[in-house]
FIZA-374873 format. One record per atom (N, C-alpha, C): residue number from 1; atom name; y, z, x. Coordinates in pm, whole numbers. Atoms other than C-alpha are relative to their C-alpha. Last residue first. Layout:
N
ATOM num atomo     yy     zz     xx
ATOM NUM    CA      Y      Z      X
...
This chain:
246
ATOM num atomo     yy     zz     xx
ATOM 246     N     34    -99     36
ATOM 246    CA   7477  17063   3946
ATOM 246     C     36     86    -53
ATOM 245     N    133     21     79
ATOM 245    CA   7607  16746   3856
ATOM 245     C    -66    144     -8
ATOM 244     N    -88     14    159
ATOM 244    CA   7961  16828   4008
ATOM 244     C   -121    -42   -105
ATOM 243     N    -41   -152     51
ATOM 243    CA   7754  16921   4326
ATOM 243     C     81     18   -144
ATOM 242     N    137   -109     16
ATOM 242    CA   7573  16650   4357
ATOM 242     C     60     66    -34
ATOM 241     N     66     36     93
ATOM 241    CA   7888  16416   4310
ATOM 241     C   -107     85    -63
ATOM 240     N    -60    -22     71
ATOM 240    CA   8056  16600   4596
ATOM 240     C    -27    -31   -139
ATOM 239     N     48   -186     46
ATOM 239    CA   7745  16548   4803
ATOM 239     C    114     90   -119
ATOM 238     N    139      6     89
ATOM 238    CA   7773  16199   4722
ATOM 238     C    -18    106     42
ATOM 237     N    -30     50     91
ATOM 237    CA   8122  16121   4885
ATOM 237     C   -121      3   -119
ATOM 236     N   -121   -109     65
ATOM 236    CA   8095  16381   5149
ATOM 236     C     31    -51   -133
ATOM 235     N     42   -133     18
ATOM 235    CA   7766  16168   5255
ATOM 235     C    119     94    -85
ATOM 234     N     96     -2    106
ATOM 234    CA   7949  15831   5249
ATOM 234     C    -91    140    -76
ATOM 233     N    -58     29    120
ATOM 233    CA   8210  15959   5451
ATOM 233     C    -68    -48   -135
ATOM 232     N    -30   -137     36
ATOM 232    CA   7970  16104   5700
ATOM 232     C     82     -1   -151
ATOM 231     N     82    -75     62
ATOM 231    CA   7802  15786   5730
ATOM 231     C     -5    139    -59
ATOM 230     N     10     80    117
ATOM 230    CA   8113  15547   5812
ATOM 230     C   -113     88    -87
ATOM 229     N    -70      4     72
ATOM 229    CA   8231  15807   6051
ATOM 229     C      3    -72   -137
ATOM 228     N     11   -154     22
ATOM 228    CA   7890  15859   6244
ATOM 228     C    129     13   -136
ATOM 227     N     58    -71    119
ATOM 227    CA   7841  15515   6263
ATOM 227     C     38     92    -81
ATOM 226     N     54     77     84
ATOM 226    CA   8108  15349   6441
ATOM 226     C    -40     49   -108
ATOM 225     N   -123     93     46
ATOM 225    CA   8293  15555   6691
ATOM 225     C    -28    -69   -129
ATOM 224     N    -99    -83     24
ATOM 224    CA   8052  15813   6771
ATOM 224     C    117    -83    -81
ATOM 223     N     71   -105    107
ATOM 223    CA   7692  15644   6706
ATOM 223     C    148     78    -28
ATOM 222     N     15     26    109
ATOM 222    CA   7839  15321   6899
ATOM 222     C    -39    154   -115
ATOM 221     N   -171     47     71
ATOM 221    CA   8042  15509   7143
ATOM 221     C    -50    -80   -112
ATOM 220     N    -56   -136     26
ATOM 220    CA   7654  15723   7242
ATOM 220     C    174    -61    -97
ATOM 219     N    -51   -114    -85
ATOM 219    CA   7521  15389   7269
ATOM 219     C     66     89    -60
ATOM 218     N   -110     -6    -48
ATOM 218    CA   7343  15178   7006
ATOM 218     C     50     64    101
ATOM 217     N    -17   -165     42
ATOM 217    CA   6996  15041   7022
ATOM 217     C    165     26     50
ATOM 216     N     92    -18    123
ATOM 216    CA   6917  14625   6976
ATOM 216     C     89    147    -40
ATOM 215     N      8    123    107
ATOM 215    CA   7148  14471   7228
ATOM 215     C    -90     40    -94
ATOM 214     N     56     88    -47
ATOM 214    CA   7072  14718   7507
ATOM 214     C    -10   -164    -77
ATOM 213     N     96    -42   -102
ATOM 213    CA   7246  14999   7514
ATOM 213     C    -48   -139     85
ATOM 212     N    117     85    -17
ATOM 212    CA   7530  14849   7294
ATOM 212     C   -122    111    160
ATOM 211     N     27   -111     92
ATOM 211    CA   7869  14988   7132
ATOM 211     C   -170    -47     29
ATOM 210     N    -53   -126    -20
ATOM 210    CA   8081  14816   7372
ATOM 210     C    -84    107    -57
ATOM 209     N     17   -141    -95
ATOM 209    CA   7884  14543   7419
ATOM 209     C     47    135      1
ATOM 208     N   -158    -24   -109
ATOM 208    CA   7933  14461   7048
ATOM 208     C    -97     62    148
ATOM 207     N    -71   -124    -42
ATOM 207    CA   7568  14384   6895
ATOM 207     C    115     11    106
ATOM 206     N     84    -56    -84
ATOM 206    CA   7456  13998   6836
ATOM 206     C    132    195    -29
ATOM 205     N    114   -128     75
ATOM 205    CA   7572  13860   6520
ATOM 205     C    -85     17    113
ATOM 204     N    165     73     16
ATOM 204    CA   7716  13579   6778
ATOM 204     C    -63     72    -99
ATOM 203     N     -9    109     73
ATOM 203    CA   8115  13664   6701
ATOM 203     C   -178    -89    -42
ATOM 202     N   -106    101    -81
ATOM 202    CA   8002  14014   6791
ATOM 202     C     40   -140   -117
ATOM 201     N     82    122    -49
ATOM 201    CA   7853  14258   6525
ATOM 201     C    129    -50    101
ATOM 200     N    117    -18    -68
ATOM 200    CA   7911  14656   6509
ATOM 200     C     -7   -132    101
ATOM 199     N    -77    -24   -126
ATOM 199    CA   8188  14642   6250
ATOM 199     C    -62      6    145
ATOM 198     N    -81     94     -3
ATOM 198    CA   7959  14397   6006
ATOM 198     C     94     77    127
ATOM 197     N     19    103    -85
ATOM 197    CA   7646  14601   6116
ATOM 197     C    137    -84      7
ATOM 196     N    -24     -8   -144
ATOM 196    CA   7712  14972   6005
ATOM 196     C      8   -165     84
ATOM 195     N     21    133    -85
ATOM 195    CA   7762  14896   5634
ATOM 195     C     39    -13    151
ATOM 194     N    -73    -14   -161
ATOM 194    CA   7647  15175   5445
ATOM 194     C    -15   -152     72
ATOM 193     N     32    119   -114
ATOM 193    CA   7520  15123   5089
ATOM 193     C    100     10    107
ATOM 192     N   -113     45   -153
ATOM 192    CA   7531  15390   4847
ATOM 192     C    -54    -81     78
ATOM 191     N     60   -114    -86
ATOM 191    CA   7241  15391   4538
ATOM 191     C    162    -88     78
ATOM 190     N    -85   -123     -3
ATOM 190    CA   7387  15231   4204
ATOM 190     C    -36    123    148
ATOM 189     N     56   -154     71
ATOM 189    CA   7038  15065   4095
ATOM 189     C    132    112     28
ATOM 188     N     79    -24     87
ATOM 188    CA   7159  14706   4138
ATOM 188     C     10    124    -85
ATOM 187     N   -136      5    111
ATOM 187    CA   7466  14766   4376
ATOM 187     C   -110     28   -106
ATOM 186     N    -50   -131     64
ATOM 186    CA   7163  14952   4601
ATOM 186     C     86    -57    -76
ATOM 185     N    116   -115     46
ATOM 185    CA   6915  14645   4551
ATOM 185     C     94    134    -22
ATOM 184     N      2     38    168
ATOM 184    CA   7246  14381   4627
ATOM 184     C   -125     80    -73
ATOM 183     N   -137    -35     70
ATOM 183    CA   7323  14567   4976
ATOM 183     C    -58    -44   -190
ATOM 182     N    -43   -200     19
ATOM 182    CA   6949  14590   5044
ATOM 182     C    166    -37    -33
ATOM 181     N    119    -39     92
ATOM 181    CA   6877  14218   4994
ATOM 181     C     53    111     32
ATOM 180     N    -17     48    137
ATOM 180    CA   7187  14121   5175
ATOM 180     C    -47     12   -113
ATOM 179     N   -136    -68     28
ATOM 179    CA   7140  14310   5490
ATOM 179     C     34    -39   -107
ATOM 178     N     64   -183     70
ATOM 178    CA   6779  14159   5478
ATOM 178     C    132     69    -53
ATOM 177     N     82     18     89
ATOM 177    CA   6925  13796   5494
ATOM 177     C    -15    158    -46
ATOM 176     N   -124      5     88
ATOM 176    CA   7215  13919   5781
ATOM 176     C    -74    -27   -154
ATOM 175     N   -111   -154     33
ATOM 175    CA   6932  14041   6002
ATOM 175     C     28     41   -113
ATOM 174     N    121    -76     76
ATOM 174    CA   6672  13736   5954
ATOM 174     C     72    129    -39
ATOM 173     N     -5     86    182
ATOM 173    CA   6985  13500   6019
ATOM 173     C    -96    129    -41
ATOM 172     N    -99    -25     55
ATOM 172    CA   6999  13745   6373
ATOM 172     C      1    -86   -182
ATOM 171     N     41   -145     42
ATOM 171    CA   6637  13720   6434
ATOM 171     C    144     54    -60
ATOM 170     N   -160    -14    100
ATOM 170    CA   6671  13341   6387
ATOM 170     C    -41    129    -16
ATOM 169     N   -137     43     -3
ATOM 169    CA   6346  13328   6612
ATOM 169     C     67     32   -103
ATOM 168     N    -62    -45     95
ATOM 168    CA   6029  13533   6710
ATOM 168     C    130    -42     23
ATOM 167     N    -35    151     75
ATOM 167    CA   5842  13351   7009
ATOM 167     C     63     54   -141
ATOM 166     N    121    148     27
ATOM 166    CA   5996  13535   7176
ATOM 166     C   -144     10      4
ATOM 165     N    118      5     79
ATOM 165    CA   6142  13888   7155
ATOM 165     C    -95    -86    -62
ATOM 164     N    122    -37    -79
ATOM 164    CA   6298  13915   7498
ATOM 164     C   -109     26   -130
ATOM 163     N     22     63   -125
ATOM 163    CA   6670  13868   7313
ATOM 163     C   -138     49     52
ATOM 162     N    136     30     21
ATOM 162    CA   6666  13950   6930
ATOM 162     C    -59    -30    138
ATOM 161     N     15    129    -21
ATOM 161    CA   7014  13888   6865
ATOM 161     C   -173    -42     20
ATOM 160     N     66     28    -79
ATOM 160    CA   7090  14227   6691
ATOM 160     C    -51   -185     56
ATOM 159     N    -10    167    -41
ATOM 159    CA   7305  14346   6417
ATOM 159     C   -108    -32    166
ATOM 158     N    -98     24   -145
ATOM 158    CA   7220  14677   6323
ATOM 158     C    -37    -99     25
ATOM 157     N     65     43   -123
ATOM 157    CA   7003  14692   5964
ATOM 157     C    148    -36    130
ATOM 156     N      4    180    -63
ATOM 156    CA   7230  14774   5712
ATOM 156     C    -83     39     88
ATOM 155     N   -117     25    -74
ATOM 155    CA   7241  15160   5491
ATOM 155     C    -87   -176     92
ATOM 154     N     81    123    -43
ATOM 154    CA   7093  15260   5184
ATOM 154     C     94    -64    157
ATOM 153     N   -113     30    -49
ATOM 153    CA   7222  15657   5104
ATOM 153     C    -84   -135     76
ATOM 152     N     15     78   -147
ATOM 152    CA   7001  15809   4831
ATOM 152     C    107   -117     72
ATOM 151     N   -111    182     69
ATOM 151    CA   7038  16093   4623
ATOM 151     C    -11    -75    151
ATOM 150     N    -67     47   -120
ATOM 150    CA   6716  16297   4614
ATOM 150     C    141   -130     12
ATOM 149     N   -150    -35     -5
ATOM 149    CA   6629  16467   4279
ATOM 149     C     82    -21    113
ATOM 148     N     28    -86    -79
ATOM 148    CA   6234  16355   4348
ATOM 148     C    148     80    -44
ATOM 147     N     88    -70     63
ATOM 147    CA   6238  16056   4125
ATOM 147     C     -4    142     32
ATOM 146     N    -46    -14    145
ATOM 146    CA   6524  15915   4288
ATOM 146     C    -82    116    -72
ATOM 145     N    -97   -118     23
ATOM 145    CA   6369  15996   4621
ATOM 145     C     69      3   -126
ATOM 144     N    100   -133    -17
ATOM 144    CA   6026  15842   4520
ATOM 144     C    108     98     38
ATOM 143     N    -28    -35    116
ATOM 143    CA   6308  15543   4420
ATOM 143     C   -119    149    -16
ATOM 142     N   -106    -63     42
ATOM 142    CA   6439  15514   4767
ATOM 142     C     -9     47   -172
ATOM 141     N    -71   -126    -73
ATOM 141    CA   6153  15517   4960
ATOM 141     C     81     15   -162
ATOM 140     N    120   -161     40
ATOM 140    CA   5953  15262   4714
ATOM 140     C     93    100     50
ATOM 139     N     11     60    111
ATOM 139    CA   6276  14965   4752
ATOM 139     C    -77    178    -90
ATOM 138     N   -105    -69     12
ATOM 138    CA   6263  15038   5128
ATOM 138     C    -14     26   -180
ATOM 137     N     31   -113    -49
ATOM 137    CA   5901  14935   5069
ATOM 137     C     94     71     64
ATOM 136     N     55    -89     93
ATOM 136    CA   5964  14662   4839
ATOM 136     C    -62    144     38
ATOM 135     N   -105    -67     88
ATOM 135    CA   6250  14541   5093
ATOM 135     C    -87     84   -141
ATOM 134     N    -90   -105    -28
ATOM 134    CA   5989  14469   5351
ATOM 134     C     93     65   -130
ATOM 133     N     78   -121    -67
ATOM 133    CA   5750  14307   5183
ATOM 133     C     69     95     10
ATOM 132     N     33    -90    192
ATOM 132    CA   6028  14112   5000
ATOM 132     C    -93    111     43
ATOM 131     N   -145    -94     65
ATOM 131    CA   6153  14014   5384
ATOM 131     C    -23     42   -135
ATOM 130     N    -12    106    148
ATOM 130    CA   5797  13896   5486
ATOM 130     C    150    107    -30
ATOM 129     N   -109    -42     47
ATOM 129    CA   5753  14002   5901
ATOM 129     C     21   -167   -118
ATOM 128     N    -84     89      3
ATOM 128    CA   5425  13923   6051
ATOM 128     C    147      9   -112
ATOM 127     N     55    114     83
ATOM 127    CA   5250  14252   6163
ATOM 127     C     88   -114    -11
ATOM 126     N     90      3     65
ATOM 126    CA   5347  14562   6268
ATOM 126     C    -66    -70   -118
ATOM 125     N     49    -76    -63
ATOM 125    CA   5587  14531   6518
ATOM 125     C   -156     40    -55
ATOM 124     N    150     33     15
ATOM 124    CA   5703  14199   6362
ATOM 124     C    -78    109     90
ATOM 123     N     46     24   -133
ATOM 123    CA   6079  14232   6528
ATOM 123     C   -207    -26      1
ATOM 122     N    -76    118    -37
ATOM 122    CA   6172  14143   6197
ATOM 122     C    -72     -5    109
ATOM 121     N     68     79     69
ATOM 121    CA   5980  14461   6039
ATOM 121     C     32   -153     34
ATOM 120     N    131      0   -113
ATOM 120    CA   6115  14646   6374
ATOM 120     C    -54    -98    -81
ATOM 119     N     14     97   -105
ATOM 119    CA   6445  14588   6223
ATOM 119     C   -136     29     97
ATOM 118     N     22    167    -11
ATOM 118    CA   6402  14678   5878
ATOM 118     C     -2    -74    139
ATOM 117     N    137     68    -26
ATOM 117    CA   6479  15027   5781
ATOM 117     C     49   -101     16
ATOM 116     N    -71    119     -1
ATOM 116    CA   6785  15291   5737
ATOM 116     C   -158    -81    107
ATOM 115     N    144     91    -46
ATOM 115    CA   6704  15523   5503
ATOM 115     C     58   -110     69
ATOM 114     N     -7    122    -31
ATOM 114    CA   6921  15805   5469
ATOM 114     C    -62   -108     49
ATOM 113     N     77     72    -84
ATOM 113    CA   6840  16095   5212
ATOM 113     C     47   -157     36
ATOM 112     N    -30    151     -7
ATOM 112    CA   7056  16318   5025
ATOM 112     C   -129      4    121
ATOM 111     N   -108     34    126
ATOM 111    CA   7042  16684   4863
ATOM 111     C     -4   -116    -24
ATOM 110     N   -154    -16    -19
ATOM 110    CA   6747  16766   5094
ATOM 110     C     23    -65   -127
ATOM 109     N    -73     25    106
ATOM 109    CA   6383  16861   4973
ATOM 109     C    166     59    -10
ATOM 108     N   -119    -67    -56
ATOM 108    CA   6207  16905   5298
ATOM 108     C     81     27    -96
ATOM 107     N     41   -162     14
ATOM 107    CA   5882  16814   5060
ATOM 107     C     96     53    120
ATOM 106     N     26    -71    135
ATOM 106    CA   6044  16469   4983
ATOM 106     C     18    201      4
ATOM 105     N    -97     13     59
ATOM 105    CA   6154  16373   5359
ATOM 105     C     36     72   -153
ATOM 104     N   -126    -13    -32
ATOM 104    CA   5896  16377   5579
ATOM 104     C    173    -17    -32
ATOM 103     N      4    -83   -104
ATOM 103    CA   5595  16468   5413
ATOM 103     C    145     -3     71
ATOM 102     N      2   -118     91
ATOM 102    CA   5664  16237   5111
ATOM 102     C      3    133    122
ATOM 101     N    -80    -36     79
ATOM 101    CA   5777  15968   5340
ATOM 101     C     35    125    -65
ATOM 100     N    -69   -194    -10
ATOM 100    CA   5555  15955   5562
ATOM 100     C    100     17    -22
ATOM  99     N    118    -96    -76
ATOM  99    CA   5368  15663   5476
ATOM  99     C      3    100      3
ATOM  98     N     57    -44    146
ATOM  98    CA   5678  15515   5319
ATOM  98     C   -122     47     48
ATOM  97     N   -100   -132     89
ATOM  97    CA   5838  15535   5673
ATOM  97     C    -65     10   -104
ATOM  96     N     20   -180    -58
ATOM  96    CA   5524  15365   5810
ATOM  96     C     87     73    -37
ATOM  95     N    123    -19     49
ATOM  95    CA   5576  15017   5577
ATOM  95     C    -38    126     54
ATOM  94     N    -60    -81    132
ATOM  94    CA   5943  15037   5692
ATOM  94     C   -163     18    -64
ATOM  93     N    -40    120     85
ATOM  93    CA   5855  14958   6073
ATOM  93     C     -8     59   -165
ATOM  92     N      1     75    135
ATOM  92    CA   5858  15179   6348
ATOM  92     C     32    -98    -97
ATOM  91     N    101     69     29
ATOM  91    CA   5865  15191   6672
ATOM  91     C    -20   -101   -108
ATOM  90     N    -16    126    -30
ATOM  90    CA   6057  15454   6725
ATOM  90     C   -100    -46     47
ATOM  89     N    117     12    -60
ATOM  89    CA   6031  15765   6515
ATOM  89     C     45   -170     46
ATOM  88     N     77    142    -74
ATOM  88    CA   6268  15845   6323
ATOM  88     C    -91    -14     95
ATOM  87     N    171      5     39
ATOM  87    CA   6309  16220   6096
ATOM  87     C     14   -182     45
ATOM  86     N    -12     91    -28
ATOM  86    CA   6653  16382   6200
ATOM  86     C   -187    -53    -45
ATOM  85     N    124    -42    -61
ATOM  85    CA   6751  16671   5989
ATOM  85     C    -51   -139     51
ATOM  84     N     91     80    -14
ATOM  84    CA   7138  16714   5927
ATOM  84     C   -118    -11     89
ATOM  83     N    144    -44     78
ATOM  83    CA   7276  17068   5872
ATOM  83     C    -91   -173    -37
ATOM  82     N     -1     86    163
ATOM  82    CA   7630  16887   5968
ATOM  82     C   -120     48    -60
ATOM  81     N   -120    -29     53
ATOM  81    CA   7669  17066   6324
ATOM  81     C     33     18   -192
ATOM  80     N     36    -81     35
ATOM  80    CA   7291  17012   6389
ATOM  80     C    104    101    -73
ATOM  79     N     70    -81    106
ATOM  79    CA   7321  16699   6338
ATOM  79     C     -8    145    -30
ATOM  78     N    -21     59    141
ATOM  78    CA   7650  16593   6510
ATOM  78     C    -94     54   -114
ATOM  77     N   -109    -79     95
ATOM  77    CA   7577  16835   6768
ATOM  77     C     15    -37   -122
ATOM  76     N     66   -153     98
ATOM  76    CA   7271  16662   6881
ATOM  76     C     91     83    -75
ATOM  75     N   -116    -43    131
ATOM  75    CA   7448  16328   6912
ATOM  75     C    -45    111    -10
ATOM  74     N   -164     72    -24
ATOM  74    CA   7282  16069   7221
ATOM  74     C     59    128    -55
ATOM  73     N     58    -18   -170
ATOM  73    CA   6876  16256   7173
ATOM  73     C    182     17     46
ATOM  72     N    -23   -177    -48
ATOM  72    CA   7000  16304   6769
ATOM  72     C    -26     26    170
ATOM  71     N   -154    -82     27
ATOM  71    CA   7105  15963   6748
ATOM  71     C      3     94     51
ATOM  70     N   -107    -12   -118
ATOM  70    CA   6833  15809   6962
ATOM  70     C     72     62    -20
ATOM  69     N      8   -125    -94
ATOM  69    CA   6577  15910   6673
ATOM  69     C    118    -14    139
ATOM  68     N    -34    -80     73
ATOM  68    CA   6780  15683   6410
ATOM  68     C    -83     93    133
ATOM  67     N   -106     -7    -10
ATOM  67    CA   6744  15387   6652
ATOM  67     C     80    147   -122
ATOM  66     N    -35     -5   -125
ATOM  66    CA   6407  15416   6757
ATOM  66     C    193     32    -27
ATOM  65     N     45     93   -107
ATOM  65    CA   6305  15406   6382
ATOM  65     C     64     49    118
ATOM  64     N    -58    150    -61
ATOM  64    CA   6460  15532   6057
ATOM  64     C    -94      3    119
ATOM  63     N    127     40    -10
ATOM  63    CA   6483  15873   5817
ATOM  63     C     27   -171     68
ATOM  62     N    -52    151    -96
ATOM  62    CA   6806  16056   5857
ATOM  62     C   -167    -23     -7
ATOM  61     N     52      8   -144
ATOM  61    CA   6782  16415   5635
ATOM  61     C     -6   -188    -21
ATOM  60     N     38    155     54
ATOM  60    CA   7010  16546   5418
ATOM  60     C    -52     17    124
ATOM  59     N     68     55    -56
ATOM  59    CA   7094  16932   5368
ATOM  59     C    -37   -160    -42
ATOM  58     N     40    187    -59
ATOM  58    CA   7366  16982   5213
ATOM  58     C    -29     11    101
ATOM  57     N    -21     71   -150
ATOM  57    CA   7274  17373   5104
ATOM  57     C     45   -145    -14
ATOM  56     N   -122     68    -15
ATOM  56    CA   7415  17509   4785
ATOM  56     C      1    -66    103
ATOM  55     N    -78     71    116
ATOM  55    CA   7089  17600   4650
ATOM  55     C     89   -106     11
ATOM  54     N    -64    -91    164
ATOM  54    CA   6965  17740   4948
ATOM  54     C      8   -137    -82
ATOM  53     N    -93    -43     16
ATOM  53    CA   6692  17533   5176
ATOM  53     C     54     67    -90
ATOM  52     N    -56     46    184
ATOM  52    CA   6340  17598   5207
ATOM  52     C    189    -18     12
ATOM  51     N     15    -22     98
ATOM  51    CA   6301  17654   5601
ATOM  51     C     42    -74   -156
ATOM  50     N   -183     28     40
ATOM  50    CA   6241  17410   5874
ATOM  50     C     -4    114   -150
ATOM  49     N    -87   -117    -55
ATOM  49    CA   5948  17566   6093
ATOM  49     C    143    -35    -98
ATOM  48     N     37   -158     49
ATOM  48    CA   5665  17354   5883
ATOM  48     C    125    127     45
ATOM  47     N      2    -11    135
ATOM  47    CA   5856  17038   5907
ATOM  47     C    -24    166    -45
ATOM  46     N   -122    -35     45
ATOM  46    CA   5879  17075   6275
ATOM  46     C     52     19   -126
ATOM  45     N    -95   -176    -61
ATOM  45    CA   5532  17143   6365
ATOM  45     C    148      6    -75
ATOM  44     N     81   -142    102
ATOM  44    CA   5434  16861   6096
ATOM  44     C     72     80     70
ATOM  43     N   -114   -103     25
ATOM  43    CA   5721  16609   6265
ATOM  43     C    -80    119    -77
ATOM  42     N    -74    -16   -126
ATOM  42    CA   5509  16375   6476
ATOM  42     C     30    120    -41
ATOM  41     N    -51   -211     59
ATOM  41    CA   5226  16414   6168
ATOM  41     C     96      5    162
ATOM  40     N    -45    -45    134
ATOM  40    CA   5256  16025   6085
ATOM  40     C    -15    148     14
ATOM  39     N    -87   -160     11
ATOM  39    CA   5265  15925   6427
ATOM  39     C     10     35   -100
ATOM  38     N      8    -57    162
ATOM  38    CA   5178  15500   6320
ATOM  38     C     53    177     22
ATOM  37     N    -91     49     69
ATOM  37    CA   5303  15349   6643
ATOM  37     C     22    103   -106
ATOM  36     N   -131    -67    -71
ATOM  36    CA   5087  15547   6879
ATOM  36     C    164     -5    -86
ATOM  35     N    -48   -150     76
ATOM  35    CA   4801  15498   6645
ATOM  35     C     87     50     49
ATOM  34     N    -72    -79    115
ATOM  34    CA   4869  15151   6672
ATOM  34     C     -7    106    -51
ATOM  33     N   -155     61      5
ATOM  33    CA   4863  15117   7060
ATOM  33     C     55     10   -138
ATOM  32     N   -129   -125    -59
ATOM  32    CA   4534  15314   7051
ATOM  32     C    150    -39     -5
ATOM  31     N    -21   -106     74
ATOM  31    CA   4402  15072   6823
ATOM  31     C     55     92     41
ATOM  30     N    -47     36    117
ATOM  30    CA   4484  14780   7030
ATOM  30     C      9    132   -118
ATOM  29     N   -134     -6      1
ATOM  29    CA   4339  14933   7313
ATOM  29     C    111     19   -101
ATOM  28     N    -56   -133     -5
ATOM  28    CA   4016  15015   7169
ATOM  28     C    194     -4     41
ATOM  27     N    -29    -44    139
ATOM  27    CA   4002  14675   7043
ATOM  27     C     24    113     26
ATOM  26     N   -100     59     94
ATOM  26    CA   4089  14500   7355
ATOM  26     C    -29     66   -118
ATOM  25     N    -64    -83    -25
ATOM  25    CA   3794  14719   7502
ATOM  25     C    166    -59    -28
ATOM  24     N     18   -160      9
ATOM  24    CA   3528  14649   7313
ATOM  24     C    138     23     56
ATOM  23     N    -82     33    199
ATOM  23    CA   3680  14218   7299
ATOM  23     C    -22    189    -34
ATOM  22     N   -101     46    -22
ATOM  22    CA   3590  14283   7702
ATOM  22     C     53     -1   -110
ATOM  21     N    -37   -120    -54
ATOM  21    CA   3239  14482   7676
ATOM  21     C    161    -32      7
ATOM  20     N     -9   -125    156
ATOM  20    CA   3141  14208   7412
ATOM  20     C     69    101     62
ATOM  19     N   -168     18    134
ATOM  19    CA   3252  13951   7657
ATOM  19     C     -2    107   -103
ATOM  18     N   -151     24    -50
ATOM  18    CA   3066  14103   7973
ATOM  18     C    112    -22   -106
ATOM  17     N    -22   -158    -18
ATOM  17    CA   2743  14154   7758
ATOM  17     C    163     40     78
ATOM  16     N    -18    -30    125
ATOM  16    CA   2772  13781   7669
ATOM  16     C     23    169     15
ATOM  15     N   -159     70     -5
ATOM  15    CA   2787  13720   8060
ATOM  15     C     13    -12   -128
ATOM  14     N   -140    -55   -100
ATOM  14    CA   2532  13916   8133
ATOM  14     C     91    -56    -53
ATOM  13     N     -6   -151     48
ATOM  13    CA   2267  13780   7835
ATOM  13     C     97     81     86
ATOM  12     N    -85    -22    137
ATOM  12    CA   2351  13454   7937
ATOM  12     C      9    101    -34
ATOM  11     N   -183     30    -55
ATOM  11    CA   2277  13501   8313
ATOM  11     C     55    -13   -162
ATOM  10     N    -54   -106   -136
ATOM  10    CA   1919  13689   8229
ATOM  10     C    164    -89      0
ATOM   9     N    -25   -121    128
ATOM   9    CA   1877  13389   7953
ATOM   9     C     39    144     34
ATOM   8     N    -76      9     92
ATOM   8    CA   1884  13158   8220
ATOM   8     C     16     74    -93
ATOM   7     N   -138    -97    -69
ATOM   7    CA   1658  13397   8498
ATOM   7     C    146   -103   -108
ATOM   6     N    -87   -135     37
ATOM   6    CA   1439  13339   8192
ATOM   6     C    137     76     89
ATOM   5     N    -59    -21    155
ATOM   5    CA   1454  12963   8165
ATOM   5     C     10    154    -16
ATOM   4     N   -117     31     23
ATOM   4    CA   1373  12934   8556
ATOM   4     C    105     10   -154
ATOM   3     N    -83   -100    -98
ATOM   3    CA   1064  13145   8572
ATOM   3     C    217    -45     -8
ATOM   2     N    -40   -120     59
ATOM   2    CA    933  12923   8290
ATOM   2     C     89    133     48
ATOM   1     N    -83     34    115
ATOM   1    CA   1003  12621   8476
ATOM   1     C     27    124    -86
């Protein structure tokens, strides 16, 4: 009997040692998966090599997600043409732009800054997606650039349907909601508001094929045709401002 109760406690003790070694290594995962997310020194090397700008530079830099780093992969001319500095990271969600914010954006100290946040916070990349959450941390960006002498350029979340991201629904309603909160935050405070999604969307508020990778990220004819013209004009229209201020 006694022989039999310890080879029981022998098979429990394995097979508890099995689950701890199993939830051990779901957590390492897990953490490795969000320090992959989080990257907050992606851009140190590059920060450090960018110099001070002049006076008269417009410099602005692009702060955003998968879909602000595609630009420059798709567009390099465009930035480097325009003295624009690209700072996304895909993945992300607007709670990690204000993270690295000050590092990647402040202490570059362009003329303008474009923030364009929110669709990973939908897609719940990091965590369960609250639209005030979110918008109080676009909300922070844009007034640490206020504060900073940064003028800031608010622009839409890209229309999207949301396909392969179940169990996450009305990702399009969730879109057009946020797009509404940031348009009525920059009328508020007077910041620019870019509106890449209304020319962008289908009849579904899904993304035009034409201008579509994949239904979330744009193609090279979305960044050329679309964006690039609605964002440049905004820019020329607030660096002219800067400069009649300075």
């Amino acid at each position: 009997m006694k022989k039999k109760l310890l080879y029981t406690v022998f098979i429990i003790s394995i097979l508890l040692n099995i689950m701890l070694l199993a939830y051990t290594g779901y957590e390492l995962y897990k953490n490795r998966r969000n320090n992959d997310i989080f990257k907050l020194n992606a851009y140190a090397w590059a920060n450090s090599q960018l110099k001070a700008p002049e006076f008269d530079e417009n410099r602005v830099v692009f702060i955003g997600n998968s879909i602000t780093e595609n630009w420059v992969h798709l567009r390099y001319r465009f930035f480097v043409d325009n003295n624009y500095v690209c700072r996304g990271i895909g993945g992300q969600t607007s709670s990690l732009f204000l993270l690295r914010f000050r590092r990647d954006v402040i202490e570059l100290h362009p003329k303008i800054v474009v923030i364009n946040a929110g669709i990973n916070d939908i897609g719940e990349r990091t965590g369960e997606y609250d639209p005030v959450f979110t918008m109080d941390n676009i909300k922070s960006m844009a007034e640490l650039a206020d504060m900073n002498g940064i003028k800031v350029i608010l622009t839409s979340v890209l229309p999207c349907k949301g396909h392969g991201w179940e169990p996450i629904t009305g990702v399009p309603e969730k879109v057009n909601d946020l797009n509404e909160r940031i348009k009525a935050y920059a009328d508020e405070r007077n910041y620019c508001y870019v509106d890449y999604n209304t020319p962008m969307s289908d009849p579904d508020f899904g993304m035009k094929f034409t201008y579509s990778l994949d239904g979330l990220h744009p193609n090279e004819e979305g960044y050329k045709t679309i964006m690039e013209p609605l964002i440049q004009k905004a820019i020329e229209k607030l660096s002219e401002q800067t400069y009649k201020i300075d």
